[in-house]
C-alpha positions in Angstrom: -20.8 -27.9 23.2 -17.5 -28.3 22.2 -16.5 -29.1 18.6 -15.0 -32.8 17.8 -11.4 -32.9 18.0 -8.9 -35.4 16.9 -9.5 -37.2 20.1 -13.2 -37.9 19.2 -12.2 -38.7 15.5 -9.8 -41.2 16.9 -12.4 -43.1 19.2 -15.0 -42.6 16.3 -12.9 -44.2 13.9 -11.7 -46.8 16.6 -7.7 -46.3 15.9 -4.6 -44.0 17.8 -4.5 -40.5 17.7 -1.4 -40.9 15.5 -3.0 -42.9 13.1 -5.9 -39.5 12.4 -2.5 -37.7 12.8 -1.1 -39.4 9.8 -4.6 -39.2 7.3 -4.6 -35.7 8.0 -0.6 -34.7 7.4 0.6 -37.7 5.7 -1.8 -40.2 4.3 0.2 -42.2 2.2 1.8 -44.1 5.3 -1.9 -45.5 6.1 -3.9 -48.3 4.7 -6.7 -47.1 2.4 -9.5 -49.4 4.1 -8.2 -47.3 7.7 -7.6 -43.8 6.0 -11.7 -44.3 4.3 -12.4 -45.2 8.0 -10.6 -42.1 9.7 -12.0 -40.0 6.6 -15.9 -41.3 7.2 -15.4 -40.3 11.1 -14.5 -36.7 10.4 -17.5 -36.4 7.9 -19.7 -37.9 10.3 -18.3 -35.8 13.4 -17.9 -32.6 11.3 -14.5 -32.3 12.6 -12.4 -29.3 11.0 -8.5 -28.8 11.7 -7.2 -26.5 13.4 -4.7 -25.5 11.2 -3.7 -22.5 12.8 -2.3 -24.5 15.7 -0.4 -27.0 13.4 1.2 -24.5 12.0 2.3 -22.8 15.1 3.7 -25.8 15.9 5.9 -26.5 12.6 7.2 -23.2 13.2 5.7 -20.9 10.0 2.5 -20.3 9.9 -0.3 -19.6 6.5 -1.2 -15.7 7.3 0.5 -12.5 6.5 -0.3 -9.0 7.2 -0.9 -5.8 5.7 -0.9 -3.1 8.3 -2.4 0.1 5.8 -2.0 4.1 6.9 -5.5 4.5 5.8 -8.2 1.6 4.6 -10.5 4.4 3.5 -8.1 5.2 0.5 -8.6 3.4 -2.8 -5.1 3.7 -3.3 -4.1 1.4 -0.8 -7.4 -1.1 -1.3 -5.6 -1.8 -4.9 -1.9 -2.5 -3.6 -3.8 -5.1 -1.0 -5.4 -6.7 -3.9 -1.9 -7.0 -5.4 -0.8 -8.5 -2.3 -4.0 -10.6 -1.5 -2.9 -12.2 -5.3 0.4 -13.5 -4.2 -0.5 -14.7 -1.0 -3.2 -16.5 -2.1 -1.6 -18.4 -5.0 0.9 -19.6 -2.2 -2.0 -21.0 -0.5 -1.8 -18.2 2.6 -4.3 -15.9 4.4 -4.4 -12.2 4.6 -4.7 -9.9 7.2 -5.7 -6.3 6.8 -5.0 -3.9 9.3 -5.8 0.0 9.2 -3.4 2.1 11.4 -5.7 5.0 10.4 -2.6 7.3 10.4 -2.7 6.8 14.2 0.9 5.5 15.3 -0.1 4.3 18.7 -3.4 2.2 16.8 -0.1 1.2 13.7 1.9 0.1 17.4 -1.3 -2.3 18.8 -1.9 -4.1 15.8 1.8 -4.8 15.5 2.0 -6.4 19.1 -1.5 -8.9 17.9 0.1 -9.3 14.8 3.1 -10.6 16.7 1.4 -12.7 18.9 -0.2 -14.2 16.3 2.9 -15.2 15.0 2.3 -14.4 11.6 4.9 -14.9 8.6 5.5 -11.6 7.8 4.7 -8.3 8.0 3.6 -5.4 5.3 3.4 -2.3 6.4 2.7 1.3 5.1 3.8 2.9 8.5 2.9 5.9 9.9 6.5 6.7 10.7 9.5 4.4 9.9 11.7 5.0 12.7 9.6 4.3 15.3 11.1 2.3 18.4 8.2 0.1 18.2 9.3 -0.6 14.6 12.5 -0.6 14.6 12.2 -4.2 16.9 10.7 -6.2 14.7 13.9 -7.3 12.9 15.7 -8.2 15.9 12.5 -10.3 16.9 13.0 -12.4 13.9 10.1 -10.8 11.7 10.1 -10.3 8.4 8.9 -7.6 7.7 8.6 -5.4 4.1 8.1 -1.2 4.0 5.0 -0.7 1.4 5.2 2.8 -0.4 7.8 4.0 1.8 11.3 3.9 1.3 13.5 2.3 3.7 16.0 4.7 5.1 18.4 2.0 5.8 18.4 -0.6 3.0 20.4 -3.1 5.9 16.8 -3.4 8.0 14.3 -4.0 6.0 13.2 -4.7 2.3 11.3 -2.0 -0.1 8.8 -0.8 -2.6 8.2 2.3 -3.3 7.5 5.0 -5.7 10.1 7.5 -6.8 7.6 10.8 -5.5 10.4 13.4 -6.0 10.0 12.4 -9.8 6.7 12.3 -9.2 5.8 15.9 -8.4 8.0 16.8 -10.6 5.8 15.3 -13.6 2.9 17.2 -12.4 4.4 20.8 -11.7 6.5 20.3 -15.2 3.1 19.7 -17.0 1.2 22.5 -14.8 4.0 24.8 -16.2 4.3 23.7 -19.6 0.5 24.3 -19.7 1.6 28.4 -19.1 0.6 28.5 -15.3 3.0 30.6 -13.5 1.6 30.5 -10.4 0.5 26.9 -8.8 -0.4 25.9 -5.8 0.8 22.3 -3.5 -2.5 21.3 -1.5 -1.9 18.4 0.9 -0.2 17.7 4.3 0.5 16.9 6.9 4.2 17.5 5.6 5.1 14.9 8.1 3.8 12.2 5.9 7.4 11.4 3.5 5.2 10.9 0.6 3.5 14.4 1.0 7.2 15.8 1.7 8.4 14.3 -1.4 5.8 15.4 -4.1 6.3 18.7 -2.4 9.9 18.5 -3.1 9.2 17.4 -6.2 7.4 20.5 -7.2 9.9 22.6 -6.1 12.9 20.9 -8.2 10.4 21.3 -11.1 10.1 25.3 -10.8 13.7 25.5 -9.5 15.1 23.6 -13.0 12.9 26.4 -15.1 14.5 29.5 -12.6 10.8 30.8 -11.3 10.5 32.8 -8.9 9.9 31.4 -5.3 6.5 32.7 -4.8 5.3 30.6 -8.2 4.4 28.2 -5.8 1.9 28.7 -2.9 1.8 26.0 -0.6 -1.7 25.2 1.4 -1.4 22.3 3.7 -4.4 20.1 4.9 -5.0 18.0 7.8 -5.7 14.8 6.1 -5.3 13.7 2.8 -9.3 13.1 1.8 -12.0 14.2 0.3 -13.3 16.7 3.1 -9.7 18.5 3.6 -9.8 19.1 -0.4 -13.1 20.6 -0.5 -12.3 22.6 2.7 -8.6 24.0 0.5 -11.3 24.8 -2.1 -13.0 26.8 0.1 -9.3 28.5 1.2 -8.2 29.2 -2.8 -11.8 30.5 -3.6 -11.1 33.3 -0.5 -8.0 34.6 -1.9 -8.0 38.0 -4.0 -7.9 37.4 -7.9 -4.1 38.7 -8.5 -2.7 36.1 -5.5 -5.1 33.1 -6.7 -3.2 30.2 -8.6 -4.2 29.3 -11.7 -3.2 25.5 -11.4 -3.3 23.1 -8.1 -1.2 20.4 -7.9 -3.1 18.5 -4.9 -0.7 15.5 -2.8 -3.4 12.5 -4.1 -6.4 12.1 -5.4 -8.7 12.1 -2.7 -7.4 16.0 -1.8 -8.0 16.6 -5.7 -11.7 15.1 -6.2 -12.7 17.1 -3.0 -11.1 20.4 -4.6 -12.9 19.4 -8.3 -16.1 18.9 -6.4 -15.7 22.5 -4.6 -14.8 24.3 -7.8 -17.8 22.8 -9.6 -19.7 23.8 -6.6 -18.3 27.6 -6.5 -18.8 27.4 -10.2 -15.3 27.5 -11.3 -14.8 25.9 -14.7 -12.3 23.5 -14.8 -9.7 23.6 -16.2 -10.4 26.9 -17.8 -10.0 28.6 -14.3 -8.3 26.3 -12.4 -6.2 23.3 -13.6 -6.1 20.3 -11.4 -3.6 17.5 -11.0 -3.6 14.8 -8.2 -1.9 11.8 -7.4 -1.9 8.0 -7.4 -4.9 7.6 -10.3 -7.1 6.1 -8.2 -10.2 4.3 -10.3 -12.6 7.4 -9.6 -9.8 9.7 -10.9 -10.8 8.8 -14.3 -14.9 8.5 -13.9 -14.9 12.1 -11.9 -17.2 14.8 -13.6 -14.5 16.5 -15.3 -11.9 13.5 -15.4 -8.6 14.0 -13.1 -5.5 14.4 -14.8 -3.2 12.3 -12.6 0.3 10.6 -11.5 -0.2 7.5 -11.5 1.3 4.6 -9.5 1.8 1.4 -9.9 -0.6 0.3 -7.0 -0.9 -3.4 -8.0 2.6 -4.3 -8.8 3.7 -2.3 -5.7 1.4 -4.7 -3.6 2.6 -7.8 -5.8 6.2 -7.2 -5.4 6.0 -6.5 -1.4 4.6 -9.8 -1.0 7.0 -11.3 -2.8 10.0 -9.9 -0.5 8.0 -10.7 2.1 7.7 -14.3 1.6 11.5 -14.9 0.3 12.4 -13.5 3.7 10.3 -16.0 5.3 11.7 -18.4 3.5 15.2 -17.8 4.5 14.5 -17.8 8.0 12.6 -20.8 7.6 15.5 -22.7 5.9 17.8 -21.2 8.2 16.2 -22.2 11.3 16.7 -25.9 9.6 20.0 -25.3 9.3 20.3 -24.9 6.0 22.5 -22.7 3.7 21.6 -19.4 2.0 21.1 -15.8 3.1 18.4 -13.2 2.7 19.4 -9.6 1.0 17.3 -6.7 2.0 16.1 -5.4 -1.4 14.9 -2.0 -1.8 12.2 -1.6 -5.1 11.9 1.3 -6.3 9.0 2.5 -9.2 8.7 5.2 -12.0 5.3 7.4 -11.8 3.5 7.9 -14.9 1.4 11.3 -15.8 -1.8 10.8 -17.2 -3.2 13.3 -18.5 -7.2 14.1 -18.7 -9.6 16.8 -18.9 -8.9 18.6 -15.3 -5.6 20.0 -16.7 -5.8 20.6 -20.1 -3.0 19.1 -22.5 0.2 20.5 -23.3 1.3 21.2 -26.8 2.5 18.1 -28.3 6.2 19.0 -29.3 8.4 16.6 -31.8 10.2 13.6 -30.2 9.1 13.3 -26.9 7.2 10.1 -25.4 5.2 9.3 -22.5 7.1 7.6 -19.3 5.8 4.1 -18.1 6.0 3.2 -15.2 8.6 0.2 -14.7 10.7 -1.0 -11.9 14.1 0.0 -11.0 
């Protein structure tokens, strides 16, 4: 059986179609004996908008998206919730999609997203110059890079974490600790975020002249728990003389898989191996031996997306009225944070220096 529609409401309540129009959109033009009429008919038919066609028609509808590169990261559960707070004080829906690092899966969602006619897109993408990507301004979408950088600040808004820096907090620690060989454990490369932290590393140890080979590189297949435990296995299998001393791992999935390994191999940490991940996910701190890591803003980062996102809408909203104003593409960018915990060890406190916040520049 079908459900009641404004049709059956109408007949129910005896009056026009129009007249349940105006109850449900704009009550003040009806009488109150006729609006308690129309109002006792939908109770008594259990009649329930559909407010997703309404909106269609008005031309802007209540959902935005969050396509994510991979749901199973708490990383990326916490900048949803920061987005999930913004829409929902404006009174919108969320959708949240996991691209699963997949591009073609990233591409499918897009194209239901799209025909969904959502008001905007967020997306962590699994490459940002994609073809498939690259459309959706010219469709009229707005659309807002999460945790990536936008290459070309004339497409597309923002927010992002400065990851150069980042790295660089983490080797510069690593060092300062005494460790003169460390090793980068992550991948794939092709990831910008992976790239970055990598590079970051590198301007670290490059600043402080060592040698090139201070830094052994072991890439991974995935950024999770399994490919950490699996570079435990790797760093475990190397000779004493060529086996770091320190680990700098790309997040902190990579680095609670290598933790869990060491423990495992009975490696004390951080007395044989120092660890450092990235991102300071919740379990970072509760882990057995708790993870000294670079934290991110993941909240504020989902928070201030949304907020791009929606002034775009806006704009194309009130320009499709006809009225003035202009979107400009904004491009966010945050400071990382080191935290430092047990998995590391702390560095000699020296005169006048000050931990870095994180903060928006």
């Amino acid at each position: 059986m079908a459900p009641p529609g404004i049709k059956d409401v109408a007949a129910h309540a005896r009056v026009s179609v129009g007249t349940v129009s105006n109850v449900l959109n704009r009550p003040e033009l009806v009488s109150e004996p006729t609006r308690n009429r129309v109002l006792a008919a939908i109770a008594d038919l259990g009649f329930v908008r559909n407010e997703s066609a309404r909106q269609l028609r008005a031309g802007l509808s209540r959902t935005v998206a969050y396509v994510v590169l991979d749901a199973g990261n708490p990383f990326f559960t916490d900048v949803a919730r920061g987005v999930e707070e913004i829409a929902r004080a404006q009174g919108l829906a969320l959708y949240l999609c996991n691209s699963d690092e997949d591009a073609s899966r990233e591409n499918d969602y897009l194209d239901i997203l799209l025909e969904q006619r959502v008001r905007g897109v967020l997306i962590t993408p699994v490459d940002h110059e994609t073809d498939r990507l690259q459309t959706l301004p010219s469709l009229g979408v707005p659309m807002v890079l999460v945790d990536r950088a936008s290459h070309d600040p004339t497409a597309w808004c923002s927010v992002a974490v400065d990851d150069v820096e980042g790295g660089d907090l983490a080797v510069t620690h690593l060092w300062e600790l005494g460790h003169r060989r460390i090793a980068f454990v992550g991948g794939p490369h092709s990831i910008p975020q992976v790239a970055d932290r990598y590079r970051g590393a590198q301007r670290s140890l490059e600043r402080v002249g060592a040698p090139a080979d201070c830094l052994v590189r072991l890439d991974t297949a995935a950024l999770n728990v399994a490919e950490g435990r699996r570079a435990g296995q790797r760093l475990v299998g190397l000779p004493a003389r060529r086996r770091p001393t320190a680990v700098f791992c790309a997040n902190d999935l990579v680095a609670l898989g290598l933790l869990q390994q060491m423990t495992q191999q009975g490696i004390a940490v951080p007395d044989e191996l120092a660890i450092v991940g990235y991102d300071d996910i919740e379990f970072a701190a509760a882990a057995a031996v708790p993870l000294t890591s670079v934290r991110q803003p993941r909240h504020e980062l989902g928070r201030t997306a949304c907020e791009l996102l929606l002034q775009e809408a806006q704009a194309h909203a009130d320009a499709a009225a006809g009225l003035p104003g202009r979107h400009v593409h904004r491009q966010v960018e945050f400071t990382p944070e080191l935290v430092v915990r047990a998995s590391s060890g702390r560095r000699p406190a020296r005169p006048g220096t000050s931990t870095r916040t994180a903060q928006a520049r």
